[in-house]
N, C-alpha and C positions, 0 to 999 in steps of 0.2 A: 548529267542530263542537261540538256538545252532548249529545256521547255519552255524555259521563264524569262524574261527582260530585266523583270523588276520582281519580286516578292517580298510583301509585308510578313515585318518579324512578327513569328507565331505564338506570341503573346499577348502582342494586337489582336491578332485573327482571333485567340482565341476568347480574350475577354470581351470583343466585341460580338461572339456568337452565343454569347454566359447570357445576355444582354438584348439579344434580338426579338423583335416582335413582329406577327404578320405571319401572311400567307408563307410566307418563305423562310419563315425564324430558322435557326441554325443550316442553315443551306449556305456552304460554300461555295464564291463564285470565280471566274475567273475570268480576264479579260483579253481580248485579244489586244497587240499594243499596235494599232492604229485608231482605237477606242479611248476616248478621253474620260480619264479617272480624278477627280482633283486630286492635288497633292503629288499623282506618279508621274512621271515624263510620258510624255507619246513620242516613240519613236517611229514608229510603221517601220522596222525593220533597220533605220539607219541611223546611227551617234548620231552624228551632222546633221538631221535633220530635228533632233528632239528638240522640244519647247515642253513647259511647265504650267500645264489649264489648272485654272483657276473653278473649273467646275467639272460636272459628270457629264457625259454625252449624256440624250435625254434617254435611251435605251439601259442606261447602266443609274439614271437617276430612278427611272422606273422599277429596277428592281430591287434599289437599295432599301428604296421607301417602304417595301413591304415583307424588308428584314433580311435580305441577303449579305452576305460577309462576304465583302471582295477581297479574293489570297494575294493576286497580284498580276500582272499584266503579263503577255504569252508570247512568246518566237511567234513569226510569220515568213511565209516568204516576202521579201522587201516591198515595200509599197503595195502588199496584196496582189503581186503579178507571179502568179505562179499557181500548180496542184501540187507540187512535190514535196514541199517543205524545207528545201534544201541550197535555196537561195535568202541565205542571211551570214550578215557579219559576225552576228549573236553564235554562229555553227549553226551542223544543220539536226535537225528532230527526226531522233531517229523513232522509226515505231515503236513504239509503248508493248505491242505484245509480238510482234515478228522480229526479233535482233538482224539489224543488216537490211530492212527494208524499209521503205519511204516509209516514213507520216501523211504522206498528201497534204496538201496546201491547197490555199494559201493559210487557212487557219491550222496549220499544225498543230500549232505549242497548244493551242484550243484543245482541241480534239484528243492531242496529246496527255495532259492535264486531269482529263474526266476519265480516261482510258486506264491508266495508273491510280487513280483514287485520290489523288490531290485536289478534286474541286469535285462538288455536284454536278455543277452546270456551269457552261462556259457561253461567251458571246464570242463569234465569230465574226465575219463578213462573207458576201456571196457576190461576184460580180460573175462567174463561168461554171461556178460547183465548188468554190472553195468552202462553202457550209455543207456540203454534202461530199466530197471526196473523201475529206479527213474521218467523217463518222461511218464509209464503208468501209474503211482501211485500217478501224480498231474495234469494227464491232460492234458500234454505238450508234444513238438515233442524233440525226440533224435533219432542223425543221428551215426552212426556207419558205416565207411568207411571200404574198402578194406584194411586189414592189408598189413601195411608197407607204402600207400600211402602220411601218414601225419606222419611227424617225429616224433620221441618218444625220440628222444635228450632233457635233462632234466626234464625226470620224473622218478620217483622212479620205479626202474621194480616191477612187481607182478611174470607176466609169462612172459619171453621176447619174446615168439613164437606168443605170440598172444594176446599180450597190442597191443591196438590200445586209440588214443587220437579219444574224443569224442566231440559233439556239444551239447548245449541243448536250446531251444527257445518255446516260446510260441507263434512263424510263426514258418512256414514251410518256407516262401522265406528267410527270415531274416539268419535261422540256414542250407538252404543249401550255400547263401553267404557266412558267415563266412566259413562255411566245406570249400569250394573252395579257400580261401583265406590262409588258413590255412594251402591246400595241395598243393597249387601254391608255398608257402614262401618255404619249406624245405622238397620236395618231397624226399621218402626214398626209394620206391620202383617205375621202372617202369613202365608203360603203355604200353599194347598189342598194336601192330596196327592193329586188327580188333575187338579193342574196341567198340562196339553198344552206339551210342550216345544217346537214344531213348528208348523208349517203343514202339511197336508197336502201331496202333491203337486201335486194337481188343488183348489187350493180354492174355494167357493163364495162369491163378493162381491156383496153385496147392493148396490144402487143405489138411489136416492132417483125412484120416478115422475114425478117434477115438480121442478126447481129454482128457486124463486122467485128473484129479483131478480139471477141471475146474468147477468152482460153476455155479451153473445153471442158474441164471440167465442172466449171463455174456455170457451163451452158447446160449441164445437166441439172445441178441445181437448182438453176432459174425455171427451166421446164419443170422440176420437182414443184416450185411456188406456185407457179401458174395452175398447173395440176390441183393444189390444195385449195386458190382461192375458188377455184372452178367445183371441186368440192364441196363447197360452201358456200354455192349457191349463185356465184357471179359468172356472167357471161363474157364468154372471153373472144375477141374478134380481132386481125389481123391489120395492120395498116403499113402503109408506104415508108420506111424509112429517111426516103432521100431530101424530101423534104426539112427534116428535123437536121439531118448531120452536113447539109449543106450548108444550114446555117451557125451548124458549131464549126464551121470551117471559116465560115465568112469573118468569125468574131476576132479572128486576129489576121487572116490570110485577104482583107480588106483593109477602108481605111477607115473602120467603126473605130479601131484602137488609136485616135486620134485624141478620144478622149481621155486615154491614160496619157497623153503628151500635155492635154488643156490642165489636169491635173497637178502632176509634178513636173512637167517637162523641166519648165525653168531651171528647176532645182539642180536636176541632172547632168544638164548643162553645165549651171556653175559650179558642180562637186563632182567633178569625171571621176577622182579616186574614191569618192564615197560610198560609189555602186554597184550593185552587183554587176560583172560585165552581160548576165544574160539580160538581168534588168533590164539593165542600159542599154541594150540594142535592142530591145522588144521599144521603150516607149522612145527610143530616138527615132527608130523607122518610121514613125508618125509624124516628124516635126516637118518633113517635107511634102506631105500628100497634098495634091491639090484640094481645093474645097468640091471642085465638082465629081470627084470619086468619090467623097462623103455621101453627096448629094442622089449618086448614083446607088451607092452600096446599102443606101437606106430605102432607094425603092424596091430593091434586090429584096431586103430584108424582108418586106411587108406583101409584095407577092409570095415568099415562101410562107409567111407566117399567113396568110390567107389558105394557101395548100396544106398547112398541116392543121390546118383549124379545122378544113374542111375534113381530111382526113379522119379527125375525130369526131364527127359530126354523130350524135348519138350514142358516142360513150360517154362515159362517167369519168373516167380518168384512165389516164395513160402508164401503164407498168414498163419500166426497162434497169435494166444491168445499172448501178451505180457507175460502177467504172470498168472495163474490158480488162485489167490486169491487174497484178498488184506489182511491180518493178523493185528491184533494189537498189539503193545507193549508189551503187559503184555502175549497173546502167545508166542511170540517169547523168550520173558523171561523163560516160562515154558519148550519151544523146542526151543533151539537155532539155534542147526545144522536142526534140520527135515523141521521146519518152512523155515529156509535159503535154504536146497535143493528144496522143492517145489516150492517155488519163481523161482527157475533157472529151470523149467521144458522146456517150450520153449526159452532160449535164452543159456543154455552152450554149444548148438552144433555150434554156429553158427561161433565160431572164429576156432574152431577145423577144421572144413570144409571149414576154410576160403572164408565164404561168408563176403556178405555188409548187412546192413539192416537199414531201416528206421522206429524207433518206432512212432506209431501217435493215438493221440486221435481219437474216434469213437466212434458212436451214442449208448450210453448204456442204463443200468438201472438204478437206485441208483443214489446216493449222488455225483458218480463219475463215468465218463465214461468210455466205457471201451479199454483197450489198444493194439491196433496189431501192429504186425511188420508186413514188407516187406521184404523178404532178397529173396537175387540175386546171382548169379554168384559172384567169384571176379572179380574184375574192370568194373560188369555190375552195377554200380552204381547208371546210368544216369537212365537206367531200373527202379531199385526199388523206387526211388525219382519220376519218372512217376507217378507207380501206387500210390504211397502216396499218391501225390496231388490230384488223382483220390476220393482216400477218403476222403482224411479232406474236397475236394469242394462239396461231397454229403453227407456228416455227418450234421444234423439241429443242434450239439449239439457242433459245432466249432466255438467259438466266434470271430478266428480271423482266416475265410476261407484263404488257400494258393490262389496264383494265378492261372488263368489258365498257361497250361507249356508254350505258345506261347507269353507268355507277361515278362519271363525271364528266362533265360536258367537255366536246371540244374547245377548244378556244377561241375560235372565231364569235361561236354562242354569245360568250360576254361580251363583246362590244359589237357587234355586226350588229344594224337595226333588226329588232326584232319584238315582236310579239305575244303575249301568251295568250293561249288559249286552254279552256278546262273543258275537259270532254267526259260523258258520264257510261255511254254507253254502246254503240255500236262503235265508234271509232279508238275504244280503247286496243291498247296493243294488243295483236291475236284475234281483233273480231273484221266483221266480214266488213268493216266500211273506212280501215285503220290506210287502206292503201288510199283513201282521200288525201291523206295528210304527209305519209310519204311522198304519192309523187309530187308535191309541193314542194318536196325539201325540207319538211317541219321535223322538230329535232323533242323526242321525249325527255323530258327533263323531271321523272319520278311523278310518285304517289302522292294525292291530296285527301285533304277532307273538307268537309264542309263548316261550318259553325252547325247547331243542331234548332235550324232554323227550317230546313227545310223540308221538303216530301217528294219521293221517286212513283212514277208511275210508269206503264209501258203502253205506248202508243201500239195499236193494230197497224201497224206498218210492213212493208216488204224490203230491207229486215226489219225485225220489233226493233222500237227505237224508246229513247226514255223520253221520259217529260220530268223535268227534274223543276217544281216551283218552290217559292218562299213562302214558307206558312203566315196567315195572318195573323197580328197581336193576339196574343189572350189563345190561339190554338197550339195545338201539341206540335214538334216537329222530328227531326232527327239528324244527324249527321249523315251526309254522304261520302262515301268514297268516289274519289274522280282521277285522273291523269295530268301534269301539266306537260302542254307542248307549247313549242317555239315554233314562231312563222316570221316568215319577213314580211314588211307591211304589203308587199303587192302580192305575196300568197294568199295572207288573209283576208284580204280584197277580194281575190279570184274566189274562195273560199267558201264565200258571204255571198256572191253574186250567185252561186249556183245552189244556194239552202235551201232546201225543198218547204214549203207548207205545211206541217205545221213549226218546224224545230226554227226556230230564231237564236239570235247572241244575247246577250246582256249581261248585268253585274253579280256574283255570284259573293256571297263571302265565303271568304276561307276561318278555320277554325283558328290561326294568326291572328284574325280582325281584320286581314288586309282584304278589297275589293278588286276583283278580276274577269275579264270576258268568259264567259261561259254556255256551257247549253241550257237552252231551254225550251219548252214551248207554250205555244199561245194559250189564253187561257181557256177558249173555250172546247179544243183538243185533250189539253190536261184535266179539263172537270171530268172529262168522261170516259178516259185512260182508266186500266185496271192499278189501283194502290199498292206497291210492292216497299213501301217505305220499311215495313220490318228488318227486311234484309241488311238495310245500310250500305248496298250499293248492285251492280250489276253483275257483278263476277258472280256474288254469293248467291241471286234470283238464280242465276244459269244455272250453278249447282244444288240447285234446290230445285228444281223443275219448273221454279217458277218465270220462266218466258218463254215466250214461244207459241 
């Protein structure tokens, strides 16, 4: 196999995994090798180009810190220019469960790696889909975050506009943990504060009117997923193509790829036999483009990406094919470039327009499932990791279903600014006031209690609503049951400005000891509220007859 560049002796591995502490204790990692490991060479694909870091990229410092075991560094296609896998010195990766067909690239050995069992979880890179190619092409989930949000401090650039480091797992919980971990350690780009923490309930998935060059079988398929998310509850609505695959055209058929010349150009230059020659003539066609075709292909860019923005105007996220084929080796030999452009049919718009997107296995035909992304908004991250989950837990052909989202938060949750809110009664989940806090974007994050300090009453409202206060010293109280939700600050603003009379916020204790925003309301509403404190919270009044 030609997975690996470099791999630590598994004795290392393994008494350093005897030995790990943290979220990620025994979780083997893998790295892609234009990812800097201390101690392993970075090659990005090529001898001549290795040099020996003295430290971790800050993506791969991030996960060590909280107990991951790096196996050892991964094939790539060279300099990360490539989907196929099959441009390296190293040989090429061949697929993990298809014998005879690509791995996709440019993170092969990545995707490769997790595919086979030799790692939990690998770091990629993504500058066109090479975080998302490799994980349609064996099966497996790749997360592709909001450019800039996870550091790109020691890896080799490709494009520096739009490299983003990647995850790859074969969970969905597993590879959104690490993502979060990843973007916690060495955040590079900030966080809106009216970040959407959430997928709605009922979300709106745009679909592509026409899929060019997708094999057909794979086109039943995808209609099969659509079918199912439509099932369950999401709205599904139709939009313009052309927009989108104009600019997976523009990303190398312009002179955006100028920046793979700013990159390693030099290099290339001085090491002609060092190169792959498809390499080689991909980032030398750069070194002569005038600057004002730059100038030009970047306003090109931004009218299309204004068209497809609009396009989605009113969805939640965008559902299409990972990749239109799956090619063999010995194709890709025949069509280097042609084969490698159709592979990038649905994933080169997606950093251009700087979206997110989550790639994940789904219920297919063949030998191998087939692959869709999700892509979102930027920084609607938590969005697109919704609907995934949506998929992979109604896919029959997911061997390792994600969770439901209520039993672990997404990832963005943890470091996207955000707020909590404790809610006692109409807007708990399932009651009639709970779509307040949906369509915010606010993200339930489980069950609470109170300290046994306080008292539940039910206001005559239209719905009944609680009045939940703090008993005074020297009186009796009780614990409540409550919910906690996540808001971003300019949701819980908008939140707060529309609180009806009597219900106010304030400090609530949790039965922790810890102090948090909460319901309540005013006192002189509460005095004369009907007392339902017996119960211990609002579910059990409902089932008891007692509101209403």
């Amino acid at each position: 196999m030609t997975d690996w560049i470099h791999r630590r002796a598994d004795t290392a591995v393994t008494a350093e995994l005897a030995t790990a502490t943290g979220q990620l204790a025994g979780i083997r990692l893998a790295v892609k090798d234009n990812i800097d490991v201390a101690g392993l060479p970075t090659t990005a694909g090529c001898p001549e180009y290795a040099y020996l870091p003295g430290v971790d990229a800050a993506a791969v410092a991030a996960l060590r810190a909280h107990g991951a075991t790096v196996v050892g560094k991964t094939n790539l296609d060279q300099f990360a220019t490539g989907l196929v896998g099959t441009r390296s010195p190293f040989g090429t990766v061949e697929n993990a469960v298809r014998p005879g067909f690509v791995a996709g690239g440019s993170s092969s050995g990545s995707a490769a790696a997790v595919a086979r069992g030799d790692a939990d979880i690998a770091i990629g890179t993504d500058t066109a889909g090479s975080g998302r190619v490799p994980a349609a092409l064996h099966g497996i989930v790749g997360i592709k975050p909001t450019v800039g949000v996870v550091s790109t401090a020691g890896v080799v650039p490709a494009c520096r506009s739009y490299d983003c480091v990647t995850i790859f797992a074969a969970d969905l919980r597993l590879a959104g943990r690490a993502m979060g971990l990843m973007a916690a350690g060495a955040p590079a780009r900030p966080w809106p504060a009216d970040t959407r923490l959430a997928a709605p309930p009922n979300p709106v998935v745009a679909v592509f009117r026409a899929l060019p060059d997708l094999d057909p079988q794979w086109r039943s398929a995808f209609d099969a997923t659509v079918d199912r998310l439509r099932d369950q509850g999401a709205r599904i609505v139709e939009v313009d193509p052309e927009p989108f695959l104009a600019a997976a055209r523009l990303l190398y058929g312009g002179a955006l790829v100028a920046e793979r010349y700013s990159a390693v150009g030099e290099f290339v230059d001085a090491h002609p036999g060092a190169v792959d020659p498809t390499v080689a003539s991909i980032i030398r066609a750069a070194r002569g483009l005038p600057a004002h075709q730059l100038a030009t292909d970047q306003a090109e860019l931004e009218r299309l990406r204004v068209s497809a923005l609009g396009a989605l105007a009113g969805a939640d996220v965008l559902l299409a094919p990972t990749v239109p084929t799956h090619p063999t080796i010995a194709e890709v030999a025949d069509d280097p470039i042609g084969v490698n452009s159709r592979l990038g049919t649905y994933t080169n718009f997606c950093n251009l327009f700087d979206l997110c997107a989550v790639a994940v296995p789904a219920e297919g035909t063949g030998e191998i499932p087939l692959g869709v992304t999700v892509f979102a908004r930027a920084f609607e991250d938590a969005v697109a990791f919704d609907v995934a989950t949506t998929i992979c837990a109604t896919s029959a052909t997911r061997a390792l279903p994600a969770a439901p989202p209520d039993t672990e938060p997404a990832w963005p949750s943890a470091i996207a600014p955000a707020h909590e809110l404790i809610v006692f009664g109409a807007h708990l989940r399932g009651q009639p006031l709970e779509h307040q806090l949906t369509g915010l974007g606010a993200r339930w994050a489980g069950q609470v209690r109170t300290t046994p300090r306080y008292r539940l009453a039910v206001l005559d409202t239209a719905p009944p609503k609680p009045a939940v206060t703090r008993a005074a010293d020297g009186e009796s109280g009780t614990a409540v049951t409550g919910e906690r939700w996540l808001l971003s600050p300019a949701a819980l603003g908008r939140f707060l400005a529309a609180l009806p009379a009597p219900m106010q916020l304030g400090a609530v204790e949790l039965e922790d000891g810890s102090w948090r925003t909460g319901f309540g309301a005013a006192g002189a509403a509460a005095e004369s509220a009907r007392d339902i404190s017996e119960y211990g919270g609002w579910r059990a009044a409902l089932a008891a007859g007692a509101v209403g």
